[in-house]
C-alpha positions in Angstrom: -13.4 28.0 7.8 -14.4 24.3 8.0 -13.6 23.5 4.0 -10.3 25.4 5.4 -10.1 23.2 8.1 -10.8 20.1 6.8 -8.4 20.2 3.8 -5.6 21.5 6.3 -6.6 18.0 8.0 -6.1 16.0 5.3 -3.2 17.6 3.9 -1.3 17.6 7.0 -1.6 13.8 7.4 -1.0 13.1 3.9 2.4 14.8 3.6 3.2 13.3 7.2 2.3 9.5 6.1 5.5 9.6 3.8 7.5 12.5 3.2 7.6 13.7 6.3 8.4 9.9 8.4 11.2 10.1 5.7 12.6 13.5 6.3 12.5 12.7 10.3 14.7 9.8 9.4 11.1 7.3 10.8 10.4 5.7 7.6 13.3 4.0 7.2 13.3 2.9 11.1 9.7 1.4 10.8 10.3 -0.1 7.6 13.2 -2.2 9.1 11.1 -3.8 11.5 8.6 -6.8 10.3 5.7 -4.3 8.8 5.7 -4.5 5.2 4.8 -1.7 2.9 1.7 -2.4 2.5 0.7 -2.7 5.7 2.8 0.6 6.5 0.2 2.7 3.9 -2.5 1.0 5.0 -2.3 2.1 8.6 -1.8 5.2 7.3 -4.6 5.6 5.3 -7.1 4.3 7.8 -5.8 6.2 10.2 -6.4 9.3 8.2 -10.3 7.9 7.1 -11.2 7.8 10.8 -9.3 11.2 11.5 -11.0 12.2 8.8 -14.8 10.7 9.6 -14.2 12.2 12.9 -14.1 15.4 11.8 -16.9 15.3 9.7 -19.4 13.8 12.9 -17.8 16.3 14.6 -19.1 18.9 12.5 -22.7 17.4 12.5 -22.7 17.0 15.9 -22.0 20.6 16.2 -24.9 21.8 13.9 -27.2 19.7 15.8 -25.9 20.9 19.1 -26.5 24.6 17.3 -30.0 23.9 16.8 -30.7 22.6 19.8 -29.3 25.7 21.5 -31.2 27.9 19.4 -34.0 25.5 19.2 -33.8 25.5 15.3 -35.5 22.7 13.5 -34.4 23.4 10.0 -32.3 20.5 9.0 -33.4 16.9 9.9 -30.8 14.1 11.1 -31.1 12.8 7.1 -29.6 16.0 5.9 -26.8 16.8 7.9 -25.2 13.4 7.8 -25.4 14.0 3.6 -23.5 17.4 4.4 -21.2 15.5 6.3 -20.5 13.0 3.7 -20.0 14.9 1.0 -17.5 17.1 3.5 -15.6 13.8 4.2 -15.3 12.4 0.5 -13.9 16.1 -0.6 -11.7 16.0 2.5 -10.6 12.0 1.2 -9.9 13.5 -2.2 -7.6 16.1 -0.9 -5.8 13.6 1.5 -5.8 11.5 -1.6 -4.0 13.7 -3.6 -1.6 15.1 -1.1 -0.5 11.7 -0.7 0.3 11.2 -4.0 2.9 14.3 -3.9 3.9 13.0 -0.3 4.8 9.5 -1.6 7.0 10.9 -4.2 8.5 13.8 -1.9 11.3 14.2 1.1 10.5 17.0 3.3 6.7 17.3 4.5 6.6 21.2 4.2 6.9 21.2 1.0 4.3 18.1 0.0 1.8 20.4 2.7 2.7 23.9 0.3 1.6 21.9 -2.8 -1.2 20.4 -1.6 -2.2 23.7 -0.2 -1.7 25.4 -3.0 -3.8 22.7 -4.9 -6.6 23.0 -2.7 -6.8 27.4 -3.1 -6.5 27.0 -7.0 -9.2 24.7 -6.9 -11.3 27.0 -4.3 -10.2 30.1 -6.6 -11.5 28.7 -9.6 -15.0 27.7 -8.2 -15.5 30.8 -7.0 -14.2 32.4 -10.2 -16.1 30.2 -12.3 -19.5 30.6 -10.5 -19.3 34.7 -10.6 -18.3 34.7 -13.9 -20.1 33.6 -17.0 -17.1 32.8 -19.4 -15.4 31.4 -16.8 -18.1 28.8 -16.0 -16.5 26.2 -18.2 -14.0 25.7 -15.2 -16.5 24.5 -12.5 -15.9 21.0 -13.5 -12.4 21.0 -12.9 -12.7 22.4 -9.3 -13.0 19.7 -6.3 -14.2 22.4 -4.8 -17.4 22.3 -7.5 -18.4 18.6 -6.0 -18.6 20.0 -2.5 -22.6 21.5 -2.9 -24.2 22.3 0.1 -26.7 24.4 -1.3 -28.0 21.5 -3.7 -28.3 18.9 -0.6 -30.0 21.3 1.2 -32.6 22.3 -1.5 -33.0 18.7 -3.1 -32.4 16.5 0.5 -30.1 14.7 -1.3 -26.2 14.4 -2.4 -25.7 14.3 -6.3 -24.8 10.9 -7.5 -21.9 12.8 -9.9 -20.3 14.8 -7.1 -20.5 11.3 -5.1 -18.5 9.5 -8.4 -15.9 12.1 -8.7 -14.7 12.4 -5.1 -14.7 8.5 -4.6 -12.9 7.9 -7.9 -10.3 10.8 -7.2 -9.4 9.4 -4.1 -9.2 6.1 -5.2 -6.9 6.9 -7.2 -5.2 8.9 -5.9 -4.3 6.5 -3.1 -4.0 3.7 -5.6 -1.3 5.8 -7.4 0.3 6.3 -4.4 0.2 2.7 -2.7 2.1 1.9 -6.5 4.6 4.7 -6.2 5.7 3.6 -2.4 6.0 0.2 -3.1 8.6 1.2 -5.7 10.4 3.8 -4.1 13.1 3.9 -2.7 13.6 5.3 1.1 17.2 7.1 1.6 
């Protein structure tokens, strides 16, 4: 629920930041005033990181308050803020990439269906990938695969790969799309 959750999150605010300010007729409204582009997308994508952050501290907040409650002591304050960074740099990739279909898209519902549908192929094909052997050659190719819970927990610490492959796909990702909304045009 909370991988559900969080990519729902990013998603949502990616296909808003563009496609949707454009298909409410915003974009072009904002746009006139004396905000560049730049600026524009920036906002945006800060925004989104502290939305984003926010959820993630939200979520170790609750797992601490859990433990409290049912004085638990099995995860120390080290470990939950690494699950909550790796949670936040999967949730950055996804806005990332929604973004990416958002600045090259009009209508927000359908920038939120493909980056939906993005985010359950990936899911599928972890799952698929780790319950079948012949399959396993897929893992890498799943976000979803960089997300590892299980590893932090059992090695109290956060892979260095699954670290490199979120940053860089979101960097990219909102790379590519700062270039393709500085080009666009907004009808």
């Amino acid at each position: 629920i909370a991988l559900a959750v969080g990519a729902a999150v990013a998603i949502v605010l990616a296909a808003r930041a563009v496609a949707g300010e454009i298909e409410n007729g915003v974009l072009e409204l904002v746009l006139s005033q004396p905000i560049s582009r730049p600026r524009y997308f920036a906002g945006q994508a800060l925004f989104a990181l502290a939305a984003l952050a926010a959820l993630a501290l939200a979520g170790a907040f609750g797992t601490f308050l859990g433990q409290r409650v049912y004085a638990l002591h099995a995860l120390t304050v080290h470990t939950v803020l690494l699950l909550a960074l790796n949670y936040l740099l999967l949730q950055l990739a996804w806005y990332a990439i929604a973004l990416v279909l958002s600045v090259s898209g009009r209508e927000a519902g359908r920038v939120a269906f493909g980056g939906f549908f993005l985010a359950l192929v990936s899911y599928l094909v972890q799952v698929i990938a780790q319950l079948w052997p012949p399959a396993a050659f897929l893992l890498p190719y799943s976000l979803n695969a960089y997300y590892s819970p299980p590893q932090i927990l059992a090695r109290q610490a956060l892979a260095a790969k699954s670290v490199a492959v979120l940053v860089a796909i979101g960097a990219v990702g909102i790379a590519l799309a700062l270039w393709r909304f500085l080009r666009r045009d907004i009808p």
